[in-house]
Biotite code that builds the C-alpha atoms (Angstrom):
import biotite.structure as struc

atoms = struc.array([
    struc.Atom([0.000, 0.000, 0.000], chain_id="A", res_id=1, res_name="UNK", atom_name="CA", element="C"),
    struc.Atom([2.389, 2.516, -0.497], chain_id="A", res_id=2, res_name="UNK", atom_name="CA", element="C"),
    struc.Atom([0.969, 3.824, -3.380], chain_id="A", res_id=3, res_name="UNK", atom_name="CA", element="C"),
    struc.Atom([-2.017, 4.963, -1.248], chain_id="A", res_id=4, res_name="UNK", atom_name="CA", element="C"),
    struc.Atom([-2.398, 8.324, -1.174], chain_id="A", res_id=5, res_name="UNK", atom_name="CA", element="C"),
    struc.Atom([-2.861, 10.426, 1.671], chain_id="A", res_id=6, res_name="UNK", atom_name="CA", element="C"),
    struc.Atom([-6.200, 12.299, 2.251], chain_id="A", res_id=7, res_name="UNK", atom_name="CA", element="C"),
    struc.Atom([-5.796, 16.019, 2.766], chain_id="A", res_id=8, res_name="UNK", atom_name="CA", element="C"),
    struc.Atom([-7.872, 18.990, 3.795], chain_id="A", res_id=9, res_name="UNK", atom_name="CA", element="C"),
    struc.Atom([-8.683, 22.505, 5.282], chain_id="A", res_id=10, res_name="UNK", atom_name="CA", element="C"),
    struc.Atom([-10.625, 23.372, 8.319], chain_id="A", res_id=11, res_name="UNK", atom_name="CA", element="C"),
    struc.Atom([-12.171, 26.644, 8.400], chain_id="A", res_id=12, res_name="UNK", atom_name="CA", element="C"),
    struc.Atom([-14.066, 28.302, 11.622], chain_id="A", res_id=13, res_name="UNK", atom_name="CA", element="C"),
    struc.Atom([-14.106, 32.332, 10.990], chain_id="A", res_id=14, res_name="UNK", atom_name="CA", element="C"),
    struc.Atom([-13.453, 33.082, 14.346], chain_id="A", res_id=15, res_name="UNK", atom_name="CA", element="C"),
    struc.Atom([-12.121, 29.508, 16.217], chain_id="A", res_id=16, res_name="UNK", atom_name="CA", element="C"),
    struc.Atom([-12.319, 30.551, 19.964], chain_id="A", res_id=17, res_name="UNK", atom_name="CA", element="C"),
    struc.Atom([-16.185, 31.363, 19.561], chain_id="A", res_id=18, res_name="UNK", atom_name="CA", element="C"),
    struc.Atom([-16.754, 28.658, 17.671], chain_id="A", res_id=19, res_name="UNK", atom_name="CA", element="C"),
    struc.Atom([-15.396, 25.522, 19.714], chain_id="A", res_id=20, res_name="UNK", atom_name="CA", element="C"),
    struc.Atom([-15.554, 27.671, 22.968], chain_id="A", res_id=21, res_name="UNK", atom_name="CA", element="C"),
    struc.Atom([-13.149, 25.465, 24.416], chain_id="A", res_id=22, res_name="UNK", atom_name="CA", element="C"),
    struc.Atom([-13.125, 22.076, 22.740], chain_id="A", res_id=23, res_name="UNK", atom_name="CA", element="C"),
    struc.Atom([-11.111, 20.506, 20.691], chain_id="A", res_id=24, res_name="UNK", atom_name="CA", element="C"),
    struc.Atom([-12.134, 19.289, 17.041], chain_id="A", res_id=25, res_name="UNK", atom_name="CA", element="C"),
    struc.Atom([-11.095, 15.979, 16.130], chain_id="A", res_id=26, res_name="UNK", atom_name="CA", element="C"),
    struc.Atom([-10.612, 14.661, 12.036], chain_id="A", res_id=27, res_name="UNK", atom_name="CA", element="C"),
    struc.Atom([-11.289, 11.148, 11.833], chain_id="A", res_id=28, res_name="UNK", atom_name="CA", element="C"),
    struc.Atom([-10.681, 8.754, 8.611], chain_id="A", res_id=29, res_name="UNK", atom_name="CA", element="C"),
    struc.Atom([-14.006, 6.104, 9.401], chain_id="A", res_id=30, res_name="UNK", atom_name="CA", element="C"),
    struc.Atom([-14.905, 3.057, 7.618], chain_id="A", res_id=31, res_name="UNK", atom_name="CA", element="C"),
    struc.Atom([-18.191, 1.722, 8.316], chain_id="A", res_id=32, res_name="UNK", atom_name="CA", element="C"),
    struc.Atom([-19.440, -2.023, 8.147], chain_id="A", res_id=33, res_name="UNK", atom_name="CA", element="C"),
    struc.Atom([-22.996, -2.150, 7.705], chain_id="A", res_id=34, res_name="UNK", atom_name="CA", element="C"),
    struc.Atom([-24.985, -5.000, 8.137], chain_id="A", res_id=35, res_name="UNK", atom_name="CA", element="C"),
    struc.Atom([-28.094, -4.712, 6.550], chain_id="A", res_id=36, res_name="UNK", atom_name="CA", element="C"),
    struc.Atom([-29.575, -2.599, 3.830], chain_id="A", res_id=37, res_name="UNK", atom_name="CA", element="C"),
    struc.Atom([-30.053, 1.372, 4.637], chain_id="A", res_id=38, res_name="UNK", atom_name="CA", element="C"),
    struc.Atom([-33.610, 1.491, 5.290], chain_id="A", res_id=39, res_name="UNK", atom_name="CA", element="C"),
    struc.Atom([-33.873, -1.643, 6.839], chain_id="A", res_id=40, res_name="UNK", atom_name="CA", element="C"),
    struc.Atom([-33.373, -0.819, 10.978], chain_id="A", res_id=41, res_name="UNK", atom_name="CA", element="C"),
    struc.Atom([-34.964, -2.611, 14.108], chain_id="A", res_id=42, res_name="UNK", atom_name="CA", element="C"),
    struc.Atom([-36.598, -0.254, 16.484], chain_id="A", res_id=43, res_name="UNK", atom_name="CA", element="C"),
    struc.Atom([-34.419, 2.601, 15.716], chain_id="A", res_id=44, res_name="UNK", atom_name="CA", element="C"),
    struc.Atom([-31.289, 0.815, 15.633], chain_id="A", res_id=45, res_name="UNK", atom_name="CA", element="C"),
    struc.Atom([-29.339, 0.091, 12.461], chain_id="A", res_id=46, res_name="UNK", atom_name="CA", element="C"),
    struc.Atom([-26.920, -2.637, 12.145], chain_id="A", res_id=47, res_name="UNK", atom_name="CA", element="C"),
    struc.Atom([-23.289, -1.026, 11.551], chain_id="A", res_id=48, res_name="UNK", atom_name="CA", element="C"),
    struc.Atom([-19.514, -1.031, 12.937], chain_id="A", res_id=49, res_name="UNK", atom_name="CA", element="C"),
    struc.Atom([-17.000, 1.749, 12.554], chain_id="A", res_id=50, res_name="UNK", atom_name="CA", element="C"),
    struc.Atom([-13.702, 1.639, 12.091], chain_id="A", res_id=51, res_name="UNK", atom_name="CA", element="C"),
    struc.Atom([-11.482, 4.873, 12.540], chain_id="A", res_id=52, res_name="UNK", atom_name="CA", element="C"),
    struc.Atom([-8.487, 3.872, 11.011], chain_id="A", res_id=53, res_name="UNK", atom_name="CA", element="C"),
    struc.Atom([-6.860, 7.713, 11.438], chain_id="A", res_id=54, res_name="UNK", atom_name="CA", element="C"),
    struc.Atom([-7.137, 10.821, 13.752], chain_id="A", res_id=55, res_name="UNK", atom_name="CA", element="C"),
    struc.Atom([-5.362, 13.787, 14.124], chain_id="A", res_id=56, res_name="UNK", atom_name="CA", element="C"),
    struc.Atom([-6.326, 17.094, 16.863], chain_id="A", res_id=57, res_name="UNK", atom_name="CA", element="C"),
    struc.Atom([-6.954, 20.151, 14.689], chain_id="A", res_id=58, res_name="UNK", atom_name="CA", element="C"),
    struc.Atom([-6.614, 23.491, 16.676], chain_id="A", res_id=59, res_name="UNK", atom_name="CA", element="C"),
    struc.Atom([-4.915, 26.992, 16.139], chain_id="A", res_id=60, res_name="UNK", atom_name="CA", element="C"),
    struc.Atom([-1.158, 26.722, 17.602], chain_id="A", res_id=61, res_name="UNK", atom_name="CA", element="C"),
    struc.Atom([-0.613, 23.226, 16.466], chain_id="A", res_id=62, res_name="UNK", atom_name="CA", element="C"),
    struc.Atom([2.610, 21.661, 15.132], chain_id="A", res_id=63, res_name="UNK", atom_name="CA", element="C"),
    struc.Atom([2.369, 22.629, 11.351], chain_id="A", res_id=64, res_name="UNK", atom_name="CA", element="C"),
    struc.Atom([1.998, 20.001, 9.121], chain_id="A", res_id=65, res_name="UNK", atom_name="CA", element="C"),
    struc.Atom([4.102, 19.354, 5.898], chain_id="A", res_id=66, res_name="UNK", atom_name="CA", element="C"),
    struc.Atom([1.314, 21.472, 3.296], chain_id="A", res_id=67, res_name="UNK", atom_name="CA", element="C"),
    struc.Atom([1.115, 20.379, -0.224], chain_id="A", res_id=68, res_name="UNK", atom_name="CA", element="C"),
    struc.Atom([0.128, 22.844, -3.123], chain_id="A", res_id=69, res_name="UNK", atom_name="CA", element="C"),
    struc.Atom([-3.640, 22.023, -2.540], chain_id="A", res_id=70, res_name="UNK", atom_name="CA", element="C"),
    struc.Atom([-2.756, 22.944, 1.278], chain_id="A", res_id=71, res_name="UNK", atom_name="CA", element="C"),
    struc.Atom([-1.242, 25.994, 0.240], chain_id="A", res_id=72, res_name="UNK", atom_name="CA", element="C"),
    struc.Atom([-3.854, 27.345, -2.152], chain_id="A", res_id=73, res_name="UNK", atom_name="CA", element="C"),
    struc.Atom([-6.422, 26.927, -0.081], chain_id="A", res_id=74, res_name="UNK", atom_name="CA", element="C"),
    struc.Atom([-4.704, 28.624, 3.059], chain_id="A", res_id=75, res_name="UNK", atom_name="CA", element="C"),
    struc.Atom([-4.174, 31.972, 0.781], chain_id="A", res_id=76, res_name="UNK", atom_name="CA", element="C"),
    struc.Atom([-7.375, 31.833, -0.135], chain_id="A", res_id=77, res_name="UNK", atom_name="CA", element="C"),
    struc.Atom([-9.295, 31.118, 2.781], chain_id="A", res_id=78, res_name="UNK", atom_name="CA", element="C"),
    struc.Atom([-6.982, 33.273, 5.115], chain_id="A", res_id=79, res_name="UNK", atom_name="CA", element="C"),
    struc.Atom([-7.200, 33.164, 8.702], chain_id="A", res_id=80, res_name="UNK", atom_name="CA", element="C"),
    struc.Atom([-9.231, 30.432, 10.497], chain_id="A", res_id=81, res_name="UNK", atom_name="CA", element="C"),
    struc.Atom([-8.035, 28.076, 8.448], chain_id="A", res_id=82, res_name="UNK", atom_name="CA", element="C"),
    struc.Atom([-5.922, 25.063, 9.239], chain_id="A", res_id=83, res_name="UNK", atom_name="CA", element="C"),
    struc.Atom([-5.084, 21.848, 7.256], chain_id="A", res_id=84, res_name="UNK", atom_name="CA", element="C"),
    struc.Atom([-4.860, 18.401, 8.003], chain_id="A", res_id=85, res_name="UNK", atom_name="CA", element="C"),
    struc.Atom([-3.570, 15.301, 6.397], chain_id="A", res_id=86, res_name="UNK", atom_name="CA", element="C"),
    struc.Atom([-5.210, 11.569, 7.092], chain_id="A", res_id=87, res_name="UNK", atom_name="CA", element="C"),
    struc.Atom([-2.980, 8.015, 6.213], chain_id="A", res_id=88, res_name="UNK", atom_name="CA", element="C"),
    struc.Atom([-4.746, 4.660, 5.559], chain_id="A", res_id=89, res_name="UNK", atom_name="CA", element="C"),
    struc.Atom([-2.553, 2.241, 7.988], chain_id="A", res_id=90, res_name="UNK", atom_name="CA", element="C"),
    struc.Atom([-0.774, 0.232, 6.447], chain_id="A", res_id=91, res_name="UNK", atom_name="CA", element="C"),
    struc.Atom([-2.988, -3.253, 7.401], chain_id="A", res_id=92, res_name="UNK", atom_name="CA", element="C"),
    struc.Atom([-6.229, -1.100, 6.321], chain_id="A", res_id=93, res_name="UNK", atom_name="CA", element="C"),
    struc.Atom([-8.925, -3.351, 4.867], chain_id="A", res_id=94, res_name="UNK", atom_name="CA", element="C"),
    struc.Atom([-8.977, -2.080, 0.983], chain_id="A", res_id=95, res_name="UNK", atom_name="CA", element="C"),
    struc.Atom([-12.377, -4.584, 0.738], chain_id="A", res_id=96, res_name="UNK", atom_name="CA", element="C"),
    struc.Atom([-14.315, -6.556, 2.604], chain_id="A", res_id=97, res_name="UNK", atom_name="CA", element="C"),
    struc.Atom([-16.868, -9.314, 2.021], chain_id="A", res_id=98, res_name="UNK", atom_name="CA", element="C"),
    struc.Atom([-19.203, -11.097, 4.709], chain_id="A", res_id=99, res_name="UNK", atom_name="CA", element="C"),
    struc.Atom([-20.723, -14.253, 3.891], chain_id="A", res_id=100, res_name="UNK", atom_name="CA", element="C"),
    struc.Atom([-22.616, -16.513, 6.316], chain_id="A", res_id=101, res_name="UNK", atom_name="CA", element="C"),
    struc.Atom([-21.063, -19.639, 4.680], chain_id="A", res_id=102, res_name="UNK", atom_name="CA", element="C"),
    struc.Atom([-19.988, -21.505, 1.755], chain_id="A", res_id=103, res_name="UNK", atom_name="CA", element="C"),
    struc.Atom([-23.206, -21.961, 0.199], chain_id="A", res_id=104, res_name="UNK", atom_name="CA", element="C"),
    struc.Atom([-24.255, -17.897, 0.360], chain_id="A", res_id=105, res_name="UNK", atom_name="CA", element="C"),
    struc.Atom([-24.305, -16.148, -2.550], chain_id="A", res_id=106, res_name="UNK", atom_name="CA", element="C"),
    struc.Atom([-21.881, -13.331, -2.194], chain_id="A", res_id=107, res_name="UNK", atom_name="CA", element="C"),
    struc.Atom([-23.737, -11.322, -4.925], chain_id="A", res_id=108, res_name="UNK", atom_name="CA", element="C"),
    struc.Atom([-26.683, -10.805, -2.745], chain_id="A", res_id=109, res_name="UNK", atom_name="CA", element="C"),
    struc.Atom([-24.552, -9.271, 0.414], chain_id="A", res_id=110, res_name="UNK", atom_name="CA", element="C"),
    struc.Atom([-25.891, -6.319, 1.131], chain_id="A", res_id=111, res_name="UNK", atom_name="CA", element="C"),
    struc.Atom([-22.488, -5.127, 3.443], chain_id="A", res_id=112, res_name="UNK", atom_name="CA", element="C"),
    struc.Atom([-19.180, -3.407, 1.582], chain_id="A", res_id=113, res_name="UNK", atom_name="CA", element="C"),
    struc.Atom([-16.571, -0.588, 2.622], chain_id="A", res_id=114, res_name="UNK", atom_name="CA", element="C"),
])
């Protein structure tokens, strides 16, 4: 997987102490496993895992990250308030998954996927 490429982006608050008053803001690179189809829940609850395979603490005063040119673009353009981020698929990330009861299931009919 090192060919995968890295998953990059800006967050913007105009004015960031009035905005999170406080709190942190947390990116998060999620997969989620669901087990049924969409509509299909059970008194309110669907039938899904997450995965967060990445994290990182976004926040004015931060350790700078290395910026690309989309990084960089963005950050003259948007100005102040704005703060980039970069996510990274681990290395032993699941690139596709497939559930099957058993042998004789019909893996064209699973309704589940990444």
């Amino acid at each position: 997987q090192e060919n995968m490429d890295e998953i990059q982006g800006i967050v913007y608050a105009k004015d960031w102490p009035s905005t999170l008053k406080g709190r942190i803001l947390i990116v998060q690179l999620v997969i989620q496993f669901k087990h049924s189809k969409e509509d299909e829940e059970v008194m309110g609850v669907s039938f899904q895992k997450e995965l967060i395979l990445d994290k990182q603490v976004v926040k004015p005063g931060m350790e700078s990250i290395e910026e690309c040119k989309f990084h960089s673009i963005l950050l003259n353009k948007l100005g102040e308030g704005a703060l980039p981020f970069t996510l990274k698929f681990p290395q032993l990330s699941p690139n596709s998954i497939l559930i099957c009861g058993d042998e004789t299931e019909n893996s064209a009919q699973v309704e589940m996927g990444v």
